[in-house]
C-alpha positions in Angstrom: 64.0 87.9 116.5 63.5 86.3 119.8 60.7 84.5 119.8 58.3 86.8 122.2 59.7 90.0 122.3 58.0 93.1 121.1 59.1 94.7 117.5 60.3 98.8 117.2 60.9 99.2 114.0 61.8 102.9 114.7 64.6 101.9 116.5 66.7 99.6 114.0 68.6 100.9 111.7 67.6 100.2 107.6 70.9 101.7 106.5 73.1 99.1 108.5 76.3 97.8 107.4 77.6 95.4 109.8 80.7 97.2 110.0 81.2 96.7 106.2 82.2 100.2 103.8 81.0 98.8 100.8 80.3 96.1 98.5 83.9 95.5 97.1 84.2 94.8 100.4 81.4 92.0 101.3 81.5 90.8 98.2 84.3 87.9 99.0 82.5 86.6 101.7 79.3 86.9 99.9 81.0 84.6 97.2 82.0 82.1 99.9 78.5 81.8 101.5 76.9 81.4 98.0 79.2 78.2 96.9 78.2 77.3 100.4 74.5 77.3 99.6 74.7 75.8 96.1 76.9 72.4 97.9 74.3 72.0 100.4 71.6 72.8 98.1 73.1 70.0 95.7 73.1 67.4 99.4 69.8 68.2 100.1 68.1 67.8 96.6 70.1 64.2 96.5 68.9 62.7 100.2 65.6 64.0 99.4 63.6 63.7 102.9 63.3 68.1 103.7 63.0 71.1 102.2 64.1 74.6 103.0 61.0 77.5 103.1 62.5 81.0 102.6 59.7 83.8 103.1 60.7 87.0 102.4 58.4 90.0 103.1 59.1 93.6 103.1 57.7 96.9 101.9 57.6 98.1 98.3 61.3 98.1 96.7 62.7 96.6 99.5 64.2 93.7 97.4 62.7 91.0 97.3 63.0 90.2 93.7 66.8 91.0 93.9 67.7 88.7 97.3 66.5 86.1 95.7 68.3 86.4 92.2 71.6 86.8 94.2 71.3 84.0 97.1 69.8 81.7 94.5 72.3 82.6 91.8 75.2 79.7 92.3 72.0 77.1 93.0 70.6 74.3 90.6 67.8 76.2 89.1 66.1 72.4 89.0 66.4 72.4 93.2 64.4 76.0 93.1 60.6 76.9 93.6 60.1 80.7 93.4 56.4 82.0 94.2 55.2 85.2 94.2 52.0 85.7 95.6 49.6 88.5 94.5 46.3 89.5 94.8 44.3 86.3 95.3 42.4 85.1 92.5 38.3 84.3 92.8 38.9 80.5 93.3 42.0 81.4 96.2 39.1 83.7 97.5 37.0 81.1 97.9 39.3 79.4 100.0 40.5 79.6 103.1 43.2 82.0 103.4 46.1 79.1 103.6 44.7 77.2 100.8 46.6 79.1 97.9 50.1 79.1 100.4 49.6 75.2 100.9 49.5 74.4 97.6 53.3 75.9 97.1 55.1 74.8 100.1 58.0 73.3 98.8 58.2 68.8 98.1 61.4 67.2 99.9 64.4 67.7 98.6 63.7 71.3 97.3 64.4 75.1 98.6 61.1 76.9 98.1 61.3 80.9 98.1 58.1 82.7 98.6 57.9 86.2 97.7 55.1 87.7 99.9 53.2 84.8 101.7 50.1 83.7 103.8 51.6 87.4 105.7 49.9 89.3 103.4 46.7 88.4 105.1 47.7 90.1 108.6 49.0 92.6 106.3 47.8 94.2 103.6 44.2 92.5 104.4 44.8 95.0 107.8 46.1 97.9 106.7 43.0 98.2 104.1 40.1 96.9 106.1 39.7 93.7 103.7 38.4 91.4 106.0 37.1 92.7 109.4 39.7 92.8 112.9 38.0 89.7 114.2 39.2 87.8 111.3 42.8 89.0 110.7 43.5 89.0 114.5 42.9 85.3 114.6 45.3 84.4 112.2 48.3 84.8 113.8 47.6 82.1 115.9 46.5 80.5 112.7 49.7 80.7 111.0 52.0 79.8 113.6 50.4 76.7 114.0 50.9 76.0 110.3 54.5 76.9 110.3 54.8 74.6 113.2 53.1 71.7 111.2 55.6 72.3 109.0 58.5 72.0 111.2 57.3 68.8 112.3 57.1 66.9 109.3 59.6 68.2 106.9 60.1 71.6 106.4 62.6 74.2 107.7 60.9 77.5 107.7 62.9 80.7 108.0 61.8 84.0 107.6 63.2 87.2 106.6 61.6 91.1 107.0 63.6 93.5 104.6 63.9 96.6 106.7 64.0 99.9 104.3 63.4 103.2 105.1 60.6 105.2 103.1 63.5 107.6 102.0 65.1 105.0 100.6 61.9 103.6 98.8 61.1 107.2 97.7 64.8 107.1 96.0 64.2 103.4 94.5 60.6 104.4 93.1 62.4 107.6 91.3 65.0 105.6 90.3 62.1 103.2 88.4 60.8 106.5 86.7 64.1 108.1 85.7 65.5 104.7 84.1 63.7 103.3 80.7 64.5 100.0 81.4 63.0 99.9 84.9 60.0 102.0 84.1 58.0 98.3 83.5 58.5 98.0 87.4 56.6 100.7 88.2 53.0 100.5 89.7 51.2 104.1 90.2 49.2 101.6 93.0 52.9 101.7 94.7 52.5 105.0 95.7 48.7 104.7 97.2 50.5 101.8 99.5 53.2 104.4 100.3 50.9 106.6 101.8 50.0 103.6 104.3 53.6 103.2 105.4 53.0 104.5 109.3 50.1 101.6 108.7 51.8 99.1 107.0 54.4 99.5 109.9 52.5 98.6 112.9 50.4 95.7 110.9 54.5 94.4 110.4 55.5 95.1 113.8 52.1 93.5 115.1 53.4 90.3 112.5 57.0 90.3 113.8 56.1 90.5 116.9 53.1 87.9 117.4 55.2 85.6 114.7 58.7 84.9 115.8 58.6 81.3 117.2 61.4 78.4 118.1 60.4 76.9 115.2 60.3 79.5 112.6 62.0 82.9 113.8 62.2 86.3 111.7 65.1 87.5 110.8 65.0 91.4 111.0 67.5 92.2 108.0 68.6 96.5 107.4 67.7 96.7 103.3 68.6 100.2 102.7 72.2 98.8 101.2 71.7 96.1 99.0 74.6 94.6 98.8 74.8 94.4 103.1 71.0 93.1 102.6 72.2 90.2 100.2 75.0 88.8 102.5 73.5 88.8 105.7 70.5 86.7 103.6 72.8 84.6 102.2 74.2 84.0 105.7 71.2 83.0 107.2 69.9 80.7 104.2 73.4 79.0 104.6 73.7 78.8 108.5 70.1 76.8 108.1 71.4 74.8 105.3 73.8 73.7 107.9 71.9 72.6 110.9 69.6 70.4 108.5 73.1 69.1 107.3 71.8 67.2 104.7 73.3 63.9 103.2 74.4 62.7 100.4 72.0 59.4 100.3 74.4 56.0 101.1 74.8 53.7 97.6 73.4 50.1 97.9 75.9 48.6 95.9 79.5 48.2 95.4 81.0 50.6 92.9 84.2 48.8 92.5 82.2 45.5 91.4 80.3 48.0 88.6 81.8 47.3 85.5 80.9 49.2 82.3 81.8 48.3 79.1 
């Protein structure tokens, strides 16, 4: 996303390929960027001084839950923070709406996933009327100043919009009903936020839009094709992993003179 520039959603493509015909295919190269991620991930956990923020957002089914099992799946679990934000609870409500997100930003050295985010409140806070327009409409502003004191102390933030169409969340929300063991991942409240979706559209385009600085851009990412969806992540979780080009931290001593008996 170029930071400024005004989000269609109608006019990119959720069933995208890249040019790939399937995932025997992509697979290969989604190998590759994987052990890619898992060496870097090992360099940054060792010098210790940043940390990688991965946002993902997206509607219903969109895959969240499986990105993250598949980038993440060559990584040391023990260099890994996954947090899924729901509903608030009373004592986030009593907060500010950053004060639960703060809390879960990632320490240095670590790569921190968060599965919905501080978003939700331009989001789903919009789309049903949770907090008046005057409030919501401010926080843009709000949170790009928060992602920016990020980026100037120590974290990288990148974020990622999974981009499905509703057929294809129709299909996936079958697919939860018609399969026993994916029935527990089924919410009858997933189909009262499918009837929002022209909503729940503009609120992300309004997100996307208002959201996409220099310092922590969206990445617009076609979901429809899950294995597509899960290399072009992978691709931009490594390609940030290599402009922080971690290091390994330099040894005070001389290993040669170590002698152990």
């Amino acid at each position: 996303m170029k930071p400024g520039s005004k989000v269609d959603l109608k006019d990119i493509n959720e069933g995208g390929s890249g040019g790939f015909k399937d995932a025997a295919e992509v697979q290969p190269k989604l190998d590759q960027k994987l052990d890619r991620i898992a060496k870097l991930q090992e360099r940054l956990y060792a010098e210790g001084k940043r940390a990688l923020l991965i946002v993902l957002q997206g509607m219903d089914t969109s895959g969240k839950d499986g990105a993250t099992k598949t980038v993440m799946r060559e990584v040391n679990p023990q260099g890994v923070e996954v947090t899924s934000f729901k509903a608030p609870s009373k004592e986030e409500l009593a907060h500010d709406f950053l004060w639960r997100i703060e809390r879960r930003v990632p320490p240095r050295g670590i790569i921190g996933i968060f599965n919905r985010s501080h978003y939700e409140d331009v989001l789903v806070v919009r789309v049903h009327s949770l907090v008046p327009k005057s409030v919501w409409s401010g926080r843009y502003e709000i949170i790009n100043a928060f992602e920016k004191r990020l980026s100037d102390e120590y974290v990288r933030v990148v974020k990622v919009f999974l981009h499905i169409s509703k057929d294809e969340q129709k299909r996936r929300l079958e697919e939860r009903l018609r399969e026993k063991d994916k029935r527990w991942k089924f919410n009858p409240a997933d189909l009262k936020e499918r009837e929002a979706w022209k909503d729940y559209r503009e609120a992300y385009e309004d997100a996307l839009s208002k959201c996409s600085t220099p310092w922590a851009p969206w990445h617009i990412v076609p979901a429809n094709k899950k294995w597509y969806r899960n290399l072009v992540i992978a691709d931009i979780v490594a390609e940030a992993l290599e402009e922080m080009d971690p290091q390994f931290p330099k040894i005070t001593f001389d290993p040669a003179s170590v002698k152990i008996e």
